[in-house]
N, C-alpha and C positions, 0 to 999 in steps of 0.2 A: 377728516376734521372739518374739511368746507363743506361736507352734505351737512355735518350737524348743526354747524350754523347754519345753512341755508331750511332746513327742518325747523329749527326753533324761530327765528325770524316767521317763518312763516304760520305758526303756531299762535304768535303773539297778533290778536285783530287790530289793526289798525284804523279799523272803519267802523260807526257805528251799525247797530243790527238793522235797520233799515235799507242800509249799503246790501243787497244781495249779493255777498262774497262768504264761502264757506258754509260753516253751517247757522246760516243766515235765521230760520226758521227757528232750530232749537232755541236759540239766542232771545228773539221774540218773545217765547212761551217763557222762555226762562225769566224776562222782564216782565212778563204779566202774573208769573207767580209771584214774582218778589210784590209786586204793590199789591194784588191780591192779601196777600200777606201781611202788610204795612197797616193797610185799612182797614180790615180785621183788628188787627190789634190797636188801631186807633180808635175805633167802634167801643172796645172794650177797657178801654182805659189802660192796657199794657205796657205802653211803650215805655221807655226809660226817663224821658222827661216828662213824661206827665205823671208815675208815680213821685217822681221829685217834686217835682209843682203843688201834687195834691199834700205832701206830708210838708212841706213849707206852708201853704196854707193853712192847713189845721193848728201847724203847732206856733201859729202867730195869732190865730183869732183872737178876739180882746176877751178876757176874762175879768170880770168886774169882784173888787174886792170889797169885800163889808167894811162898813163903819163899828167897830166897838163902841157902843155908848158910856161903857163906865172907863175905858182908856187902857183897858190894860190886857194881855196878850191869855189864852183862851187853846185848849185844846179840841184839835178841829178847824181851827181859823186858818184862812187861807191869806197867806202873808208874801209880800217882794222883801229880800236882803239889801239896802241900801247902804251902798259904800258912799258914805259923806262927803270925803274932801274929791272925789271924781264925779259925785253924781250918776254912778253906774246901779246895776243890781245884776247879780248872779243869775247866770244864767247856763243853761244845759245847752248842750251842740254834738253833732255827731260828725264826723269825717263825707264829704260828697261821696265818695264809693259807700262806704253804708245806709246813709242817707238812700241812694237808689233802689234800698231793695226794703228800705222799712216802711211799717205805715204807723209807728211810734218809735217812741223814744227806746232804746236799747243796751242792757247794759253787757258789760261797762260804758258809763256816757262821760263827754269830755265837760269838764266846767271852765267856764269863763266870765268875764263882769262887764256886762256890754250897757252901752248908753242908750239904747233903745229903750225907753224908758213905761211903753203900754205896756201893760201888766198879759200875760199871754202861756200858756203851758211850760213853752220852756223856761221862765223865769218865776213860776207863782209856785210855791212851797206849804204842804199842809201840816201843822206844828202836830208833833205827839208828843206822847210820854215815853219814853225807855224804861223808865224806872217803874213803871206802872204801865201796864202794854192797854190794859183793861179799864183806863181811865176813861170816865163819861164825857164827852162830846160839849164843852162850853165848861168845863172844870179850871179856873183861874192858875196861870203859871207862875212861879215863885221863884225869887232869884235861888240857885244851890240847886232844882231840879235839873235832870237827866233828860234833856229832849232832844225827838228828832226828828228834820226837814227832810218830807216827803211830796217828791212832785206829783202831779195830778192823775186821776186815771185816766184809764183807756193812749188817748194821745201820748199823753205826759210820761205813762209805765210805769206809776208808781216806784220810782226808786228813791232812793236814799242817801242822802248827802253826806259823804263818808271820808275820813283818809286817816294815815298810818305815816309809821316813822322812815324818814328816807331813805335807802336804802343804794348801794351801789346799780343796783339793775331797775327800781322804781323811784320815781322822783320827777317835780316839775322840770318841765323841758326847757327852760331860760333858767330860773335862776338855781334848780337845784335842791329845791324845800319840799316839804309835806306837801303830796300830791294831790288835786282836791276830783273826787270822781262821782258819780252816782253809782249805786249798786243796788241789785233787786232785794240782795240779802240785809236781815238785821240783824246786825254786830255790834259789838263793843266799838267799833268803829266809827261806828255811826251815830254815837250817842254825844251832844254839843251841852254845854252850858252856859245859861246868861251871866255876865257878871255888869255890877253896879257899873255906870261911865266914871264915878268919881271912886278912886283907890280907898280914901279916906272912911267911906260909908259904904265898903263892901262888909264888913262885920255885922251894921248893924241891920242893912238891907236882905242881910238871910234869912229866907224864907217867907220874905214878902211880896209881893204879886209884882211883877213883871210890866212897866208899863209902854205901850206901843207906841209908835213915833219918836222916840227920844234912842237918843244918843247911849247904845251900849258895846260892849265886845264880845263877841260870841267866841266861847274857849271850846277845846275839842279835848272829851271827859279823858283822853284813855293819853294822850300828848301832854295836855298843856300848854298846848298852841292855841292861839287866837288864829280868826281867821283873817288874811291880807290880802291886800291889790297892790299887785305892781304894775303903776301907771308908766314905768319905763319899758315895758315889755307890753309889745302888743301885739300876740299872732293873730297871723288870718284865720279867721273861720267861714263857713259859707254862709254868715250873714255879717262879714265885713270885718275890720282891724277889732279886735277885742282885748280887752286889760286878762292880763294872767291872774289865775288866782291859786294862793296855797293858803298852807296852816302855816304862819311862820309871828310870833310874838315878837317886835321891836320894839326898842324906849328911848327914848330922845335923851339929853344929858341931865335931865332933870328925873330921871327914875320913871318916865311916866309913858305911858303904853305910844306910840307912834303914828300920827293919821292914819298911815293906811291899814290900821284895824279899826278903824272909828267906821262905826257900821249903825243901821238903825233899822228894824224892825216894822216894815210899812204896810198898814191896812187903810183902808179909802182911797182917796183919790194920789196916787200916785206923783203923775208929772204936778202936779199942783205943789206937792212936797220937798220934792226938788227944786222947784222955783221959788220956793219959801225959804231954800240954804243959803 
């Protein structure tokens, strides 16, 4: 029992490889493979943080949103989801361990409503049609149409802003509601509609053109959820404390929908609009 100790003790270097003790030499080679190695893949862009680095950088570049001249929301228009009473907008995030091995966005992708307010892949959405997959390109949106928020390509991964009824084993992770995700697929899930801000004039606002910057609630067709921010619940993500986001419809004592689905529709100049609330 004491040679084995005395074997293993000795087994373990105590000195570094420059120390001429044991097998001194292997040691060396063994350290000039490793950085051999290191600088190579640093050469080559390999390393683990620097794919992180490179896909935080892409999926933050500023993305410049169009002004609509006649005011009103347009299939094909590249749009931010502005949550009103926080000043956030929706935004896509991925987990740090997945985050290392992608060089876009991935799905399934996690959503969240972050104050970072530059318009940029993970937060800019390209409007379609559901109801009409083959609609042309600048086609005017109408309150009662079926549409749906697709983020950018390449970077972005073209997915699709999706969720479904909660479920014992799927559901937001705080509060427990309609879970809000990207998806590469197009579903019934995926299909959202506008409704008027005012309850009053949702009758007679059907079927009429959709106008951008103002104050509306975005409903989810297959639910009947609106979509929320819970400014109570803020997980980390790897760009900092962010507002949770579900499908979850509230009304205040007054029958009437609840800030945190008071959302807005934003093309032009973004932070300007928020400092306009």
């Amino acid at each position: 029992r004491c040679h084995s100790n005395a074997v293993a003790k000795m087994s373990v270097r105590t000195y570094s490889p420059s120390v001429r003790v044991g097998n001194w030499n292997e040691d060396l080679c063994l350290e000039e493979e490793q950085l051999k190695d290191f600088l190579e893949k640093q050469e080559k862009g390999e390393l683990q943080i620097q794919k992180t680095h490179n896909l935080l950088k892409t999926i933050l570049r500023k993305v410049e949103l169009p002004n609509q001249s006649d005011g009103y929301l347009h299939v094909g228009d590249a749009v931010c989801l502005l949550h009103v009473p926080s000043k956030s907008v929706v935004a896509a995030y991925m987990s740090a361990g997945r985050a290392h091995e992608a060089t876009k966005l991935i799905s399934p992708c996690s959503v969240a409503c972050s104050r970072k307010l530059h318009p940029c892949p993970r937060n800019v959405f390209i409007v379609g049609r559901y109801d009409k997959p083959d609609a042309a390109a600048g086609e005017v949106i109408c309150y009662g149409q079926q549409i749906t928020f697709t983020t950018l390509p390449d970077e972005g991964g073209q997915l699709n802003l999706q969720t479904d009824r909660a479920t014992f084993m799927k559901h937001s992770h705080y509060t427990r509601e309609q879970e809000i995700t990207l998806e590469d697929e197009v579903t019934y899930n995926s299909a959202w509609n506008i409704l008027c801000f005012n309850q009053e004039d949702r009758l007679e606002t059907e079927g009429t053109p959709v106008s951008v910057n103002k104050k509306v609630f975005i409903n989810h067709c297959k639910t009947n959820q609106d979509l929320a921010v819970h400014i109570d619940f803020c997980p980390r993500t790897p760009y900092g404390r962010e507002y949770e986001v579900t499908a979850c419809t509230k009304y205040d004592i007054h029958k009437a929908e609840d800030p945190m689905n008071h959302f807005m529709v934003v093309t032009g100049d973004l932070e300007k609009m928020a400092v306009a609330l």
